[in-house]
N, C-alpha and C positions, 0 to 999 in steps of 0.2 A: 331676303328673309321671307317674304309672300310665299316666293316659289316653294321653299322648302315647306311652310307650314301647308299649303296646298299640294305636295307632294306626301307628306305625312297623313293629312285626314284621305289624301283616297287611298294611300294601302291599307287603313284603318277602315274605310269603305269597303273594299271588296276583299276582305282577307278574309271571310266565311265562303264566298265563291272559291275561293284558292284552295283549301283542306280539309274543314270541318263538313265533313259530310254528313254527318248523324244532323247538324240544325240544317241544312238548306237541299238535301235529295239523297238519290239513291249513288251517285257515285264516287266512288272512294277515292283517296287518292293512289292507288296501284294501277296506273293507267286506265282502261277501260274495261275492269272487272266491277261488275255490278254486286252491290248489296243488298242480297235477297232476303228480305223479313221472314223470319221466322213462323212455319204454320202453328197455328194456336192447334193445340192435342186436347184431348176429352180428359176433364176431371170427374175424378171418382169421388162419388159422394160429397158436390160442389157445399161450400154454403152459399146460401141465398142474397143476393143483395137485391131487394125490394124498392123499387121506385114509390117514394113519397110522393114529391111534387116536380116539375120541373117549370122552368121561364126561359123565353123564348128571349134574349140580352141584343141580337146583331152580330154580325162577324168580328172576329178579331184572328184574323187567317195569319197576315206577317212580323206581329210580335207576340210576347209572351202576355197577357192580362190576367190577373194574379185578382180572383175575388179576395176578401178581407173580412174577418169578424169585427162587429163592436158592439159590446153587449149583446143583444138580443137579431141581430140585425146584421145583414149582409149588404154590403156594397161592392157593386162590380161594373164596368163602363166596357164596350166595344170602341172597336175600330171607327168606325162611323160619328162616333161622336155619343151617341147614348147612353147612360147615367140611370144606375137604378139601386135604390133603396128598399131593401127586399124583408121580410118575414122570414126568420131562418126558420121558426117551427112550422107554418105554413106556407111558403112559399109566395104569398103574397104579396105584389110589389104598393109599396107603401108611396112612392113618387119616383116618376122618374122625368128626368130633362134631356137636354139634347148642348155638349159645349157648341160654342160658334164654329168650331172646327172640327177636323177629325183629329183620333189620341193615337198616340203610341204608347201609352201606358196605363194599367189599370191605377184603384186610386188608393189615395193615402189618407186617414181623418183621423181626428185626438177625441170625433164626438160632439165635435161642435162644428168644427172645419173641414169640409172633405176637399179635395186639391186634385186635380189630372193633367197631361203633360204632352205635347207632341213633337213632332219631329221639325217644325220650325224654333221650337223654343217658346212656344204660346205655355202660359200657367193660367189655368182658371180656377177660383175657390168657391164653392156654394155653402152654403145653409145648410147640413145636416136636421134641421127638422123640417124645415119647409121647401129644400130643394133650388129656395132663390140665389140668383148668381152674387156673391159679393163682390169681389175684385179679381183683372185681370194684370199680370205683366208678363214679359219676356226678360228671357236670361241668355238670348242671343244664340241659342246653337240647339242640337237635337238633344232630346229629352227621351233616354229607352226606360229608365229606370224609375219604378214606382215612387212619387213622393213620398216620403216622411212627415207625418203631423205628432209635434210632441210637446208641452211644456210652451203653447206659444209660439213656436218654431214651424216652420216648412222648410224642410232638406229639399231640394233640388239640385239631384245631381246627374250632369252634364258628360257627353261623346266626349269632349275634350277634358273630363277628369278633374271640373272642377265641382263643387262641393258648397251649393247657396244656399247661404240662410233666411227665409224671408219672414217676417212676420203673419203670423196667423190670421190679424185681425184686416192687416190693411194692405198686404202683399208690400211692403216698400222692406226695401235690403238690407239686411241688418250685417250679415259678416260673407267674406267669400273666402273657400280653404282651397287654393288650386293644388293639386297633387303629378308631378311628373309622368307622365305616360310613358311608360315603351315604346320602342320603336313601333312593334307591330301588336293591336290588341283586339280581343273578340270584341265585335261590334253587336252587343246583346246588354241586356239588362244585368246592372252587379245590386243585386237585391240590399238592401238595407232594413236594420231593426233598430229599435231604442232598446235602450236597459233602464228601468227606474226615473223614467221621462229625463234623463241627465246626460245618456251620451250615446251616440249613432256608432253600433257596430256593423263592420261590412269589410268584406273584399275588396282587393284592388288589383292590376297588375303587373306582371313581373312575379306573382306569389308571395303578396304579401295581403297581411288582413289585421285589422284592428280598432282603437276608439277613435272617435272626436266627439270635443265636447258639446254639446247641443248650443248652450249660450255664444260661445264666440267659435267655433269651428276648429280650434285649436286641438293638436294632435296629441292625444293622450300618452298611446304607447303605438307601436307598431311592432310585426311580429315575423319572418318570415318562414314561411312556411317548404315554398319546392323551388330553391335557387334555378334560373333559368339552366339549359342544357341544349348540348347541339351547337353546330358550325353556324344553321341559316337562322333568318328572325322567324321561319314558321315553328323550326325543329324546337326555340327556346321560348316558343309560347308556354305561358303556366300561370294564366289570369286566376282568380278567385271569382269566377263569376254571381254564384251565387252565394246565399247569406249566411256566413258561420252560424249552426244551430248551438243552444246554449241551453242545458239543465241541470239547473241548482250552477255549480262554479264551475261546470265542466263544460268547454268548447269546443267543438270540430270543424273541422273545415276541408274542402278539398279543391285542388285547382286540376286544371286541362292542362293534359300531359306533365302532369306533377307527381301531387303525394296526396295522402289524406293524414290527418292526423288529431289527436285530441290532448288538451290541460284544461288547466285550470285559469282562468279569467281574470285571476286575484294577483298573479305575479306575472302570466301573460308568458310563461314556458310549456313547451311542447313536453306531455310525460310518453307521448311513444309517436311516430311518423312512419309511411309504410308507402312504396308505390300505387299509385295509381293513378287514372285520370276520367275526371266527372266535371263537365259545366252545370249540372243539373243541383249539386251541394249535399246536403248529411240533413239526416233526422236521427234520433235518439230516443232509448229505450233506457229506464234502470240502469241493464245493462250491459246493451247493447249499441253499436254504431252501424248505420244503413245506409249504403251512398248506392246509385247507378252507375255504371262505367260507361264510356264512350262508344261501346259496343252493346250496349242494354241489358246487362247482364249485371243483375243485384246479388251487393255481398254485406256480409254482416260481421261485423270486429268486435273482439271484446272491448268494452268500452274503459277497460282501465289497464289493459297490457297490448292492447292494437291485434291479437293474436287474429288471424281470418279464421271466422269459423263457421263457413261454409258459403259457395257463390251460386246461384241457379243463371244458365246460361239457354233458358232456354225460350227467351224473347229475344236473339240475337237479331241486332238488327230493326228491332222494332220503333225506337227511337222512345224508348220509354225516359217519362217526364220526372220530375225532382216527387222523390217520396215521402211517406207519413208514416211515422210510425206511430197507431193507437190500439193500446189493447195489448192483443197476443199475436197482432199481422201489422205487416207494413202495405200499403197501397201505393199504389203508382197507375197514371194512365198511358197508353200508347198511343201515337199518331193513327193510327186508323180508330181511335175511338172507344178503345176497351178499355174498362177500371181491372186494375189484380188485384188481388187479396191474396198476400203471401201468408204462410203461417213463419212467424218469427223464428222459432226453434231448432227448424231444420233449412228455412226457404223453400218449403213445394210452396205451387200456387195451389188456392184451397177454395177460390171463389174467382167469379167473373159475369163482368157485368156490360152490356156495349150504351152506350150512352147516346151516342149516335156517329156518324161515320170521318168525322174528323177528329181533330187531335188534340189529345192534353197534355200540355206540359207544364202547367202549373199543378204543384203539391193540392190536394183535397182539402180541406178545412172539416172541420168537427163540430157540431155544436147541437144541442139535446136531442145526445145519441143517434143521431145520423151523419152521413159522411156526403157532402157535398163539392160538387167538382164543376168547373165552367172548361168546355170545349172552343176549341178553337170556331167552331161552326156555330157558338152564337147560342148555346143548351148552358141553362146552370140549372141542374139537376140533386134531388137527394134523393140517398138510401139508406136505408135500414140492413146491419146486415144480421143474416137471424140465423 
């Protein structure tokens, strides 16, 4: 039994080295044909995106750290271990700490409790206004995925696919929801939301996505979304990596090497599905749907008949990050460090901005009217755009 569970976590280990090229370099899997990014072309009559302020956070090179709004205030942690509670209108860092260790995940807070996670399995919780440490424990394995703070609760969820509930107040264990792994699954962060402080929505894989309850971790409904496909375990990967977006009772979701698709949250049916494949996930518009594809190439669906209505292909390759949609554009940034600004209506890009020379793959965040984004290289930065 050892052997086998130790034969499972390492192809779970190295199965980003085996295919997924778009997260870990330039080589695809067609033998040794290279994937050359796309040269950025001259926009005509850019709009402007204006640098506010920026803070200087530490690196976060080898996973994804996902800054967070809470009210007025930004919170976002490096790789290294550093912790900052930041001025979203000003930019200015309001406190910042350092965990005992280095993270592998940016953080999670309800406003009272902020909580970060690493790749031994260390949780540490602080003090939302004073920074001070409160409590630490372990959940015994790596931790990619940003905690959950909701209702009292800390989500901690675990490489091996299970799902801990800790107490807010004093880290000790309140419910564990293990869930079945696939044989083979991307070894990345499967992002997580609350609804109504009452239940944790998110991907999982194999292609499925849906609730659990916050208080005891019990399985609401489940849904699926793109049945696995193919002979091998690479060919029927079709994780939910990232976090089903939800406006008003409408949900999408898309998995790698799947589908994307959207309903309604209320009876948890699909009212249209459509190929495609994005680890990156959906944002939403009225009434539109904006996912990335595995190729970098943004497409936009009607958001209540799935119909495609129109894709720009022309960051191929770029490895562009999980998008926003605010306003009348969606943003996305690239591994070399540019912010886009699509125009929603047709997809030309209509603005661009470089941030600095590494990479973003986490979605921007919004908040009084500026658009703020943390790079891989350690920049959380805002802009205005005009």
């Amino acid at each position: 039994m050892r052997n086998t569970l130790k034969s499972h976590r390492f192809l779970r280990s190295v199965l980003l080295l085996v295919c997924v090229a778009s997260i870990v370099g330039l080589q695809g899997c067609q033998g040794s044909k290279r994937r050359l990014a796309a040269e950025l072309t001259p926009i005509a009559n850019p709009v402007n995106l204006d640098r506010v302020w920026s803070v200087s956070l530490g690196k976060a090179v080898n996973y994804t750290f996902k800054p967070i709004l809470f009210g007025s205030d930004i919170y976002a942690s490096s790789e290294g271990g550093d912790i900052y509670r930041v001025d979203a209108g000003t930019g200015k860092v309001i406190w910042n700490v350092s965990a005992p260790k280095s993270l592998s995940t940016g953080p999670g807070t309800d406003g009272n409790t902020l909580v970060v996670g690493n790749l031994k399995g260390d949780v540490y919780a602080f003090d939302v206004q004073t920074g001070a440490k409160k409590w630490d424990t372990s959940v015994g394995t790596e931790v990619l995925t940003e905690p959950l703070v909701a209702a009292g609760v800390v989500v901690i969820r675990t490489i091996d696919n299970r799902f801990i509930g800790l107490d807010a107040s004093s880290g000790k264990r309140r419910w564990v929801s293990p869930k079945t792994p696939s044989v083979l699954s991307l070894r990345t962060s499967y992002s997580m939301s609350s609804i109504n402080n009452e239940v944790v929505f998110t991907g999982f894989s194999s292609g499925q996505f849906g609730l659990l309850a916050l208080s005891n971790g019990s399985t609401i409904w489940e849904s699926l979304l793109a049945p696995p496909r193919g002979t091998s375990e690479i060919e029927r990967l079709s994780d939910i990596t990232a976090k089903p977006s939800l406006l008003g009772p409408r949900m999408c979701a898309v998995s790698y090497q799947g589908k994307i698709g959207c309903g309604d949250i209320k009876n948890a049916r699909m009212a249209w599905v459509k190929d495609f494949s994005s680890f990156s996930g959906t944002t939403q518009s009225t009434d539109g749907v904006y996912a990335v594809n595995d190729k970098s190439y943004l497409a936009a669906f009607n958001a209540n008949s799935g119909v495609e209505l129109w894709r720009n292909e022309k960051l191929q390759w770029r490895d562009v990050g999980e998008p926003l949609a605010v306003g009348s554009s969606v943003l996305a940034g690239d591994s070399q460090g540019f912010l886009h600004l699509f125009s929603q209506s047709n997809g030309d890009i209509i603005g661009r901005v470089r941030v600095d020379s590494s990479g973003i793959s986490a979605a921007p965040i919004v908040s009084q009217g500026m658009v703020i984004v943390q790079t891989k290289g350690g920049t959380l930065a805002a802009y205005k755009i005009q």
